[in-house]
ZAMARGU-4260 file (C-alpha; in steps of 0.2 Angstrom, whole numbers, plus 5000, padded with zeros to 4 digits):
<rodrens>
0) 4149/5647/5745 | 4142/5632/5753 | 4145/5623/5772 | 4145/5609/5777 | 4150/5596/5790
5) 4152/5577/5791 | 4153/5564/5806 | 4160/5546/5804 | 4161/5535/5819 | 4168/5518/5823
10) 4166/5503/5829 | 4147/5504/5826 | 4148/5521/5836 | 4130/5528/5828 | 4131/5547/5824
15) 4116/5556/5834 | 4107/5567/5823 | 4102/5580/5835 | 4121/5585/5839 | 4126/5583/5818
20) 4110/5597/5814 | 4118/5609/5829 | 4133/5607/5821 | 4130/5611/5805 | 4116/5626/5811
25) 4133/5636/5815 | 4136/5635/5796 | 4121/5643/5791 | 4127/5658/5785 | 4139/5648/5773
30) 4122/5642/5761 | 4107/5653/5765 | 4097/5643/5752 | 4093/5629/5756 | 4098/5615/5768
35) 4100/5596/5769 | 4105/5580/5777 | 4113/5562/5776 | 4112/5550/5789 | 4116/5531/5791
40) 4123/5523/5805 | 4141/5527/5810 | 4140/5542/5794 | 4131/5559/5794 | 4132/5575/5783
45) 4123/5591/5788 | 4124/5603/5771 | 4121/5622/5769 | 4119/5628/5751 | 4122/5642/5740
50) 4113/5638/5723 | 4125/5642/5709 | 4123/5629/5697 | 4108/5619/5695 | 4097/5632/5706
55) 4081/5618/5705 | 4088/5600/5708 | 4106/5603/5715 | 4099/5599/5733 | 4112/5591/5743
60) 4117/5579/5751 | 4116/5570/5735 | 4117/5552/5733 | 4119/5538/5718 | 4122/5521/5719
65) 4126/5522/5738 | 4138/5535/5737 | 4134/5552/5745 | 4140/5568/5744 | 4143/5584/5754
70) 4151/5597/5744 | 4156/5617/5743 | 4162/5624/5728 | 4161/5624/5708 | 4170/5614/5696
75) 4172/5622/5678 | 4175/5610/5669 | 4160/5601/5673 | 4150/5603/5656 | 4165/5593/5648
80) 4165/5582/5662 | 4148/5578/5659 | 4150/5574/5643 | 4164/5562/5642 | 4154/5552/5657
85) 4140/5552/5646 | 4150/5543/5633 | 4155/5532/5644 | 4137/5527/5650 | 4132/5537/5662
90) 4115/5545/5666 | 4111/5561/5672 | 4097/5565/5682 | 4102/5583/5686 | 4113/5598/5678
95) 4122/5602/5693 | 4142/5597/5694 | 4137/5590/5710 | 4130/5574/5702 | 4146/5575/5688
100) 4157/5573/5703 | 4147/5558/5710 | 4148/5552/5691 | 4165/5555/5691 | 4170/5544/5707
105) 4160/5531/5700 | 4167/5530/5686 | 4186/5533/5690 | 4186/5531/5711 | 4200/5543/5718
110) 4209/5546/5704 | 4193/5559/5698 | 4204/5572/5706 | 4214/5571/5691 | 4199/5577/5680
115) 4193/5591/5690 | 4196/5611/5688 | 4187/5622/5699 | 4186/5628/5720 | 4180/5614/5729
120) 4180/5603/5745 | 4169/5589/5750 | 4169/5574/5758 | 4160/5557/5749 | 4154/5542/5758
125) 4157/5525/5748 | 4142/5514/5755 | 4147/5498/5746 | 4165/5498/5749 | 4165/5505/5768
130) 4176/5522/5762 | 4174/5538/5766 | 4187/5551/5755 | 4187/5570/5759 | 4197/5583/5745
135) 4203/5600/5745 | 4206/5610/5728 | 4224/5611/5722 | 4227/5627/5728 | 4216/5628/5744
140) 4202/5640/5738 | 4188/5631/5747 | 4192/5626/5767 | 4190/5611/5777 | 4196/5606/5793
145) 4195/5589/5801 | 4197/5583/5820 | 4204/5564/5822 | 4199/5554/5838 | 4198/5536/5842
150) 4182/5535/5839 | 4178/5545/5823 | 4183/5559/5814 | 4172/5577/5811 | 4176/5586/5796
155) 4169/5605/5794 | 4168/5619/5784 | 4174/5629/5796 | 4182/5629/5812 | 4168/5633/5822
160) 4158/5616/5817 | 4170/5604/5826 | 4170/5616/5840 | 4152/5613/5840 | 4154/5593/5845
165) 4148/5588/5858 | 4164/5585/5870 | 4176/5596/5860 | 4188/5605/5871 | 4194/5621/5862
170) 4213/5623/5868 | 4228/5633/5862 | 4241/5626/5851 | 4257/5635/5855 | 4265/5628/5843
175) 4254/5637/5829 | 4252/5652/5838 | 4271/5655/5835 | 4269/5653/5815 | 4255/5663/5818
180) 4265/5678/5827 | 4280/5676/5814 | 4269/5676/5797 | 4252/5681/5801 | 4248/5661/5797
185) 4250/5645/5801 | 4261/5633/5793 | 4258/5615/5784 | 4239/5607/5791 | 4240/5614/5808
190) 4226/5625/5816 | 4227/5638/5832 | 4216/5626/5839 | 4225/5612/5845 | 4220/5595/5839
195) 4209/5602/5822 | 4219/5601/5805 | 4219/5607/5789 | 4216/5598/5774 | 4230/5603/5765
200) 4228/5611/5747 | 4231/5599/5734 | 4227/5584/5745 | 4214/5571/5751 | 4210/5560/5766
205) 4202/5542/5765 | 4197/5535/5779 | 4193/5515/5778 | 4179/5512/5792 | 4182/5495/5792
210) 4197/5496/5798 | 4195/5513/5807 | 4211/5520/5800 | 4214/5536/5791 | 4226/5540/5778
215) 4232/5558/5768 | 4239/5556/5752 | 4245/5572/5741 | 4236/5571/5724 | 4243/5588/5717
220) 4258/5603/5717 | 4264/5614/5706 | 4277/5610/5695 | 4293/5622/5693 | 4301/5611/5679
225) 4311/5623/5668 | 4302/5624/5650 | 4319/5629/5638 | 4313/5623/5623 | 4299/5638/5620
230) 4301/5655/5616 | 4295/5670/5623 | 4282/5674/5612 | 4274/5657/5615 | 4272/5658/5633
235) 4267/5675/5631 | 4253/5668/5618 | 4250/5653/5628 | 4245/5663/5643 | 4235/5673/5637
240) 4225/5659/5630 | 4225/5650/5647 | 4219/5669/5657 | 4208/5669/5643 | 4198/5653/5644
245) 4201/5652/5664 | 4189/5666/5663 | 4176/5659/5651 | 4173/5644/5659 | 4171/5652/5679
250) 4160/5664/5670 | 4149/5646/5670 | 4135/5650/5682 | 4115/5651/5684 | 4116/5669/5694
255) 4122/5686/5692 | 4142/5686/5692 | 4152/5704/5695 | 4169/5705/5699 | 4183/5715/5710
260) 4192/5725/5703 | 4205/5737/5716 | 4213/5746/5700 | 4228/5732/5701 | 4236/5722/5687
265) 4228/5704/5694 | 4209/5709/5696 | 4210/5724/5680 | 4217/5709/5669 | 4202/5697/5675
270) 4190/5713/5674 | 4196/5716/5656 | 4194/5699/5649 | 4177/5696/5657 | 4170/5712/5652
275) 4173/5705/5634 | 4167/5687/5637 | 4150/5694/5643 | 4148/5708/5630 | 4153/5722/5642
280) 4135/5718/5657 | 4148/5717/5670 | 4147/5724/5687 | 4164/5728/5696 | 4165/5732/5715
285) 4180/5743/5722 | 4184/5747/5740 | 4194/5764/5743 | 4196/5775/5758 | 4196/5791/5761
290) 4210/5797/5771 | 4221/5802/5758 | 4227/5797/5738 | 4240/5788/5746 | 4226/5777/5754
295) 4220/5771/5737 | 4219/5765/5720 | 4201/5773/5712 | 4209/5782/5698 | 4215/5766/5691
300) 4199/5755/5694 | 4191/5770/5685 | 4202/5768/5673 | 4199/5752/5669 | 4180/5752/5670
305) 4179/5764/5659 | 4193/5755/5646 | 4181/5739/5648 | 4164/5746/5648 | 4157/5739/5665
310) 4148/5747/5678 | 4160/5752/5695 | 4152/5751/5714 | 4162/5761/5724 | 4164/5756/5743
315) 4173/5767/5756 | 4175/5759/5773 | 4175/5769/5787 | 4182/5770/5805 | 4164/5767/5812
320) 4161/5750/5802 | 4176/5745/5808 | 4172/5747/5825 | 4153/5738/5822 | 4161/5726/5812
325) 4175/5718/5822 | 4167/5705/5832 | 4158/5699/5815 | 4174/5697/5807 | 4181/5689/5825
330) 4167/5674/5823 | 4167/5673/5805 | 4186/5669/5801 | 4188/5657/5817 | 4207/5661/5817
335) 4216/5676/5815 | 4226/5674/5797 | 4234/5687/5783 | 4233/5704/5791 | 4218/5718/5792
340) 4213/5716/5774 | 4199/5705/5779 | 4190/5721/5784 | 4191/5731/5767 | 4186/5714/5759
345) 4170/5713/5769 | 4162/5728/5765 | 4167/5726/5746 | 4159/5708/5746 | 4145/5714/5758
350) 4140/5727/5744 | 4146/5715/5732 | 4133/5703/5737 | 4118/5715/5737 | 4120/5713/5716
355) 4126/5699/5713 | 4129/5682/5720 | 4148/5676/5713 | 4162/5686/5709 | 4178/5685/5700
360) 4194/5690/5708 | 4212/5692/5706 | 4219/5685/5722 | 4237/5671/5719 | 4243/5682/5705
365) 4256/5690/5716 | 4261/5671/5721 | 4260/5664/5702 | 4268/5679/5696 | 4282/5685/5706
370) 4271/5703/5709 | 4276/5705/5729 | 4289/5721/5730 | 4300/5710/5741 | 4305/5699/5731
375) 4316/5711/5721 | 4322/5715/5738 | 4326/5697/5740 | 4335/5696/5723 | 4346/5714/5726
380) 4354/5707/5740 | 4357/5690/5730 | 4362/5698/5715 | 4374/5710/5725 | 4378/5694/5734
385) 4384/5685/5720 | 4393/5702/5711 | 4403/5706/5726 | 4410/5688/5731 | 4411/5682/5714
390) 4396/5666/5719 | 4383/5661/5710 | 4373/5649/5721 | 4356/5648/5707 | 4370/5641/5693
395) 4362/5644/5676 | 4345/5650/5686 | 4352/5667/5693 | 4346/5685/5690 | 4359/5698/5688
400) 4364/5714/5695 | 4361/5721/5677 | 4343/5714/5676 | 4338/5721/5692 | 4342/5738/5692
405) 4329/5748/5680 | 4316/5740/5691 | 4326/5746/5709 | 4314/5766/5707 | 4298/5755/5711
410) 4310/5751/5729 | 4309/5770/5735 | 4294/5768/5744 | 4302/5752/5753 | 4317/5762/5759
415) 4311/5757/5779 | 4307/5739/5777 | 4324/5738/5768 | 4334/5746/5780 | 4326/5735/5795
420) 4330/5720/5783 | 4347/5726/5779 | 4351/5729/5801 | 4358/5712/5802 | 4363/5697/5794
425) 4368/5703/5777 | 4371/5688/5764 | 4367/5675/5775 | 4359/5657/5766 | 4345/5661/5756
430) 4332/5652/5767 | 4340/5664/5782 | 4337/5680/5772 | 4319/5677/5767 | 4313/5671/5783
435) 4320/5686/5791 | 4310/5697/5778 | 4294/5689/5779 | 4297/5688/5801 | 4283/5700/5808
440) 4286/5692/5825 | 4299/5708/5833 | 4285/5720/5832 | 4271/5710/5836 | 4280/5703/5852
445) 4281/5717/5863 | 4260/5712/5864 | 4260/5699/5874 | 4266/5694/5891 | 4283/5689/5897
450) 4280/5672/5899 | 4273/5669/5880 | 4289/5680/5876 | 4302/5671/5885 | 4295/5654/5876
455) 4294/5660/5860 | 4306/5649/5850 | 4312/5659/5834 | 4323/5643/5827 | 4309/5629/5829
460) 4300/5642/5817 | 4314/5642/5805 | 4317/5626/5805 | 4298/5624/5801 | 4299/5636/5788
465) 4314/5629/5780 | 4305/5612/5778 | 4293/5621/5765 | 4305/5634/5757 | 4319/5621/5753
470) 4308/5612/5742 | 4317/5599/5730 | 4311/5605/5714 | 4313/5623/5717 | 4331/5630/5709
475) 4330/5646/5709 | 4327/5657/5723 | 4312/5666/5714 | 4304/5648/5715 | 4309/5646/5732
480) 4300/5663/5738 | 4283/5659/5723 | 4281/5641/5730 | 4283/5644/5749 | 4271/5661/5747
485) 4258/5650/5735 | 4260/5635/5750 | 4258/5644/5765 | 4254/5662/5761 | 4241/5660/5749
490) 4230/5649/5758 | 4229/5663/5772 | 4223/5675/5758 | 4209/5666/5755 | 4203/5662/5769
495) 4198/5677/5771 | 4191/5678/5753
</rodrens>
């Protein structure tokens, strides 16, 4: 990964250069190779890299006819990119996607997010036109935050940049500290700090200097049209072919790539088929523990290493490094977001990192595939629902009792979070039920004081929640559950990624 942050003042405000390197010093964990930065006038970028691509003459900032770039991330599809821009005239003084994505502005202006496939965020200053634009990957792999005054605007990498501004005040938002305590994350573009945003996956933020006026436009979500006119054999075929050249092209690197593998169906379907694009000289890493089988899934990661040929790095976490570790993890993520397994996942990518420098991993296939246990939960009470009151509130889209039930064994381990779901409130509105299973707010309460308690407002989180679950486009409650999960939960996910 990369870091970065970026300053833009207005009114002829100049950015001072001493406060935009301390700034981005607090990023420079983020890109321990090497280190840049941009200034002119009322624009600055200071930049932290991690060489992936183009290891000799990816040096950023970069800039080409007067248009400067601060990025973290990889596009994929670059080598084709490239390409096609050559055709259309365009020279290339370097093989890093960092210059195709400068190309591709030039040559296409905001509209290059619709030729881009990769994790990326950055922000790119338009000399000539007076335009800054800042973009966030369609589904919010790479972060970045921004903090809007009347003066300016600061964007970072992470959190703790902006905090790093001169002036800047860090206060509680309440507000987000309620999604916070009722999902484990934060909905929409808010932060837990108040006045510091998130650029939302799938959008981007132009800022016209001139005219010192900001504006967020989404460029990107996924689409949950219902394709009747395939069989299943062709999406099954098609697919695979997508998993299958996903993989090939993020494979696309000028350093050592392993993967994670925990021994699941996400990262041991991405295992497999990258063991066979790189001839089997694969390296996975695994994280287990040792407290009991019920703890862990090494038999299955072994399994699968030895299926696909590649070396498997064992990592067992113990109670000591969790004890070390916890202030590191406090500073690093900023925010508290998506639940303890930030701990395992450090000391799989700390090991991780001693071999190699990028790896692959399985995290949004529970989203994109409908793998989380509770949504079969979801779906028993709607089928039973529908059985037992004669309704049918999906139309043609709804999943039957008959369907459900050779899958209702995998639910025997669920037996207590069912019966806490099933207390109250049985076959209420579908955006009722899910809210109250995904709630973690009754337990995590009792922590905190009575005042915090007494203004905790359960229905302003609904009604924020609702917002995002009810989305137009999404029939069927399955997509319902998918698209809220890949809109709000997913981006918590990887965070801590």
């Amino acid at each position: 990964m990369c870091g970065f942050v970026g300053w833009v003042r207005f009114n002829g405000l100049q950015v001072p250069s001493v406060s935009l390197e301390l700034m981005g010093e607090v990023l420079n964990h983020r890109g321990p190779d090497e280190k840049g930065t941009f200034l002119s006038g009322s624009v600055g970028f200071s930049h932290r890299r991690l060489s992936v691509i183009d290891l000799h003459s990816g040096q950023q900032p970069m800039s080409r006819d007067g248009v400067t770039i601060a990025y973290n991330g990889e596009v994929y599809n670059y080598l084709e990119l490239r390409e096609e821009l050559k055709a259309l005239g365009h020279k290339f003084s370097t093989t890093s996607d960092t210059e195709v994505i400068l190309r591709a502005y030039l040559e296409w202006g905001q509209d290059l997010v619709d030729h881009l496939r990769g994790m990326f965020a950055f922000v790119l200053f338009d000399e000539p036109r007076g335009r800054l634009l800042a973009v966030r990957d369609h589904l919010g792999i790479k972060p970045l935050y921004y903090h809007a005054e009347e003066d300016g605007i600061v964007f970072s990498s992470e959190i703790k940049g902006i905090l790093r501004k001169p002036g800047f005040r860090a206060i509680p938002d309440w507000t987000s500290f309620q999604d916070y305590v009722t999902f484990q994350f934060v909905l929409g573009d808010r932060t837990l700090f108040e006045g510091i945003r998130k650029l939302e996956p799938g959008h981007l933020l132009a800022v016209d200097l001139e005219r010192s006026d900001l504006s967020v436009l989404k460029y990107w979500e996924p689409s949950f049209e219902v394709d009747y006119s395939h069989t299943d054999q062709y999406f099954a075929e098609t697919l695979r072919d997508l998993l299958e050249e996903s993989v090939r092209i993020q494979l696309r690197s000028d350093v050592p790539v392993g993967a994670h593998l925990s021994g699941g169906l996400d990262s041991s379907t991405l295992v497999s088929l990258a063991s066979r694009a790189t001839s089997g000289r694969l390296t996975a890493f695994h994280g287990r523990f040792a407290e009991g089988p019920e703890f862990e899934e090494t038999e299955f990661a072994r399994l699968v290493a030895e299926d696909a040929g590649v070396n498997l790095v064992e990592i067992t976490p113990t109670a000591q490094d969790f004890t070390d570790l916890l202030p590191r993890l406090v500073y690093a993520m900023d925010e508290p977001t998506a639940g303890p397994g930030v701990f395992p996942q450090f000391m799989v990518a700390k090991r991780a990192a001693e071999d190699v420098k990028v790896v692959l991993g399985g995290q949004g296939g529970d989203e994109i595939f409908g793998g989380y246990t509770r949504y079969l939960v979801a779906y028993l009470e709607q089928a039973l629902k529908g059985a037992i009151l004669e309704s049918n509130e999906e139309g043609e889209h709804i999943v039957s009792l008959s369907s459900i039930i050779p899958h209702l064994p995998v639910l025997a381990r669920y037996t207590p979070m069912m019966a806490r779901f099933w207390s109250d409130g049985l076959f209420e509105p579908m955006d009722r039920r899910y809210f109250r299973l995904i709630d973690r707010s009754e337990g995590a309460l009792s922590l905190y004081g009575e005042d915090l308690r007494a203004g905790f407002d359960r229905e302003s989180t609904f009604a924020r929640f609702q917002a995002l679950f009810n989305h137009p486009d999404t029939r069927s409650y399955l997509n319902k559950m998918t698209h809220f999960d890949m809109a709000a939960n997913l981006p918590a996910l990887l965070h801590v990624e």
